[in-house]
C-alpha positions as CSV (number, residue, x, y, z in Angstrom):
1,X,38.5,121.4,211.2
2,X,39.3,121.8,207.6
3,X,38.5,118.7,205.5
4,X,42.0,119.1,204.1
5,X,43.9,119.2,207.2
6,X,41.6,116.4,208.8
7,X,42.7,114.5,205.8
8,X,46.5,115.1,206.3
9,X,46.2,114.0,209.6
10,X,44.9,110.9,209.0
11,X,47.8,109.6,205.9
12,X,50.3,107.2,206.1
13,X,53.1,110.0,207.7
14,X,51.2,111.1,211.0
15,X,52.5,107.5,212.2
16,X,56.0,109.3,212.0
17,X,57.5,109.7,215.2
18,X,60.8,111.3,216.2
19,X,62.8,108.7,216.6
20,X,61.7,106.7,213.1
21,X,64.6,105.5,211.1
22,X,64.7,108.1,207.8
23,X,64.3,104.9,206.0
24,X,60.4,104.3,207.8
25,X,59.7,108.4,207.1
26,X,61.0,108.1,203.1
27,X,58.9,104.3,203.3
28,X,55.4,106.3,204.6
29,X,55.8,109.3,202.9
30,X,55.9,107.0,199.4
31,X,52.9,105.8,200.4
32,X,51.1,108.5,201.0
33,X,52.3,110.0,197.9
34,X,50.6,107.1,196.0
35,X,47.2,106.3,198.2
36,X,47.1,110.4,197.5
37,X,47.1,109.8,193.6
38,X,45.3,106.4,193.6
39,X,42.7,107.9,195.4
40,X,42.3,110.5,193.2
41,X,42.6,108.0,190.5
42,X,40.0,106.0,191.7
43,X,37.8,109.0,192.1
44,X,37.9,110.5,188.8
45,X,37.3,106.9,186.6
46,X,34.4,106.3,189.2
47,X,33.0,110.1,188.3
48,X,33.8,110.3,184.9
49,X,33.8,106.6,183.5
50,X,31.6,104.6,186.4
51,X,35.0,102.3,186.4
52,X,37.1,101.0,189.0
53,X,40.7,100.9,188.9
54,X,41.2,97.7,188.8
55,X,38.9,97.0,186.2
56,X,40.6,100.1,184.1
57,X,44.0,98.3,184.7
58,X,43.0,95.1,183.7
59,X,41.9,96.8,179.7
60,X,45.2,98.9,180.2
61,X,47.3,95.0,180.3
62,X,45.1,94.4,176.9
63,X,45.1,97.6,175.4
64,X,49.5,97.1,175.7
65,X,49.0,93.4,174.2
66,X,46.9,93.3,171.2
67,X,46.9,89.6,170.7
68,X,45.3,89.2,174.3
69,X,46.6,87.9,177.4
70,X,45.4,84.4,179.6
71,X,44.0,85.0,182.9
72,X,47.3,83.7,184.6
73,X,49.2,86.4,182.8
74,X,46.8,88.8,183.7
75,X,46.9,87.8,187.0
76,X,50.7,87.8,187.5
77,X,51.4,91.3,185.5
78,X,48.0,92.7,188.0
79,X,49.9,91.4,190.9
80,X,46.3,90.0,192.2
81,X,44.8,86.7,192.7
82,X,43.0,84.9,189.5
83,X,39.9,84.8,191.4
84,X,40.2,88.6,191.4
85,X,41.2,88.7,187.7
86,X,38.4,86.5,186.7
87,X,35.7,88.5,188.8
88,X,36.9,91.5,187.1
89,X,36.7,90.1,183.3
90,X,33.4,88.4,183.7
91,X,32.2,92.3,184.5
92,X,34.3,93.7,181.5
93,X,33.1,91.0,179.2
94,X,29.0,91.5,180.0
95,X,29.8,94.7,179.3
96,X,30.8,93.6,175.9
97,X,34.3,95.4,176.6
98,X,36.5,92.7,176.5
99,X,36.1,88.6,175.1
100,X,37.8,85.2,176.4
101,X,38.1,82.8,174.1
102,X,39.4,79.4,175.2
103,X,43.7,78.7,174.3
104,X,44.2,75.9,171.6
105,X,45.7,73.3,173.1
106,X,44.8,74.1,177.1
107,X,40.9,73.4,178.0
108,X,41.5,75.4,180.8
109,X,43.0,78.4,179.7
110,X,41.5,81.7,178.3
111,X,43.2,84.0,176.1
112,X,41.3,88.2,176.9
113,X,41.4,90.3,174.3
114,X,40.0,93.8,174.5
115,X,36.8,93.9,172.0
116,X,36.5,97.2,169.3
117,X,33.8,98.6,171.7
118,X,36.6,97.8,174.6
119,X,39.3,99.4,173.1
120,X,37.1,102.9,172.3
121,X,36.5,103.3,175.2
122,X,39.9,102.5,176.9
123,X,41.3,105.0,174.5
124,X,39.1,107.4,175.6
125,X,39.7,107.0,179.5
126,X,43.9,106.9,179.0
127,X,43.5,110.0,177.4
128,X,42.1,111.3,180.9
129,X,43.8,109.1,183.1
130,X,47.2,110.5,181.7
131,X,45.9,113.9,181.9
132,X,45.2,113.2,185.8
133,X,48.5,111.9,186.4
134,X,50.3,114.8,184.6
135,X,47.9,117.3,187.0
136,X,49.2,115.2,189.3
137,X,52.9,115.1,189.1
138,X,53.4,118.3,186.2
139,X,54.1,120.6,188.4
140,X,57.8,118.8,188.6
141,X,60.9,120.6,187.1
142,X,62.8,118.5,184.6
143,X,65.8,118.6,186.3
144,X,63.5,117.3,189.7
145,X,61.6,114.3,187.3
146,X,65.3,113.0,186.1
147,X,66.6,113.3,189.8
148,X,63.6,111.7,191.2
149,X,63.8,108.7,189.1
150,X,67.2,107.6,189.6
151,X,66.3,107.7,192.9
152,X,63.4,105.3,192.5
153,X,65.2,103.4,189.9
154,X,68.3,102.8,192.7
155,X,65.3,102.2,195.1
156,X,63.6,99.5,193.2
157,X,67.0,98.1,192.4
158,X,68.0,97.6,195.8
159,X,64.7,95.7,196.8
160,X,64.8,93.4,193.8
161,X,67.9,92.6,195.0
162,X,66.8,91.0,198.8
163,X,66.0,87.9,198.9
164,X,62.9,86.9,200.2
């Protein structure tokens, strides 16, 4: 079988059945859509950078916040656990890529800042990871982009507003 089809087969949407709800085959099809590009993602900053996501999202929080970031708001804007933030940092920070320096004030509390040799080199893998996302998604009209997020935007509107 064709690695491509085999692949296909094996996403989020073959769970789609006939009598699914449009609102489970929209749910699955999103999904796929985004393991498809995370994967791919993940793939190219392993082959290209020897990074993980993760680890590149973590420098893309700093690279957007100059004067650094504590490990709790890392952790909240990452959506992960601390003990996966911290895991994550000690790597970056061996790697002389990013520093923690404790927070005036707080003994237990780390402010993260991105180091000069950290912010090279996320420079340097933004430059490719938005060139992978526009390979990814480019091939969208404008007309199709606009449409398509209103869509989301009323999407993600609509969740924030159920209570948990």
């Amino acid at each position: 079988m064709d690695p491509s089809i085999a692949q296909l087969s094996l996403d989020h949407e073959s769970r789609i059945g006939h009598d699914d709800h449009q609102a489970i085959r929209l749910w699955l099809r999103l999904l796929t859509c985004t393991n498809l590009i995370e994967r791919h993602l993940r793939n190219r900053l392993r082959g290209e950078f020897d990074i993980t996501l993760p680890r590149f999202d973590l420098m893309a929080q700093l690279a957007r916040e100059p004067q650094g970031l504590t490990m709790g708001d890392l952790s909240q804007r990452m959506m992960v656990s601390g003990g996966n933030v911290s895991g994550i940092a000690t790597q970056l920070e061996k790697e002389g890529l990013i520093s923690r320096e404790p927070v005036s004030g707080n003994r237990r509390a780390f402010c993260v800042t991105l180091t000069a040799a950290g912010n090279k080199r996320f420079a340097e893998m933004a430059i490719a990871h938005e060139g992978w996302i526009v390979d990814c998604l480019g091939e969208l009209s404008d007309a199709d982009y606009e449409h398509l997020m209103a869509l989301l935007k009323d999407i993600k509107s609509g969740v924030s507003s159920i209570k948990d």
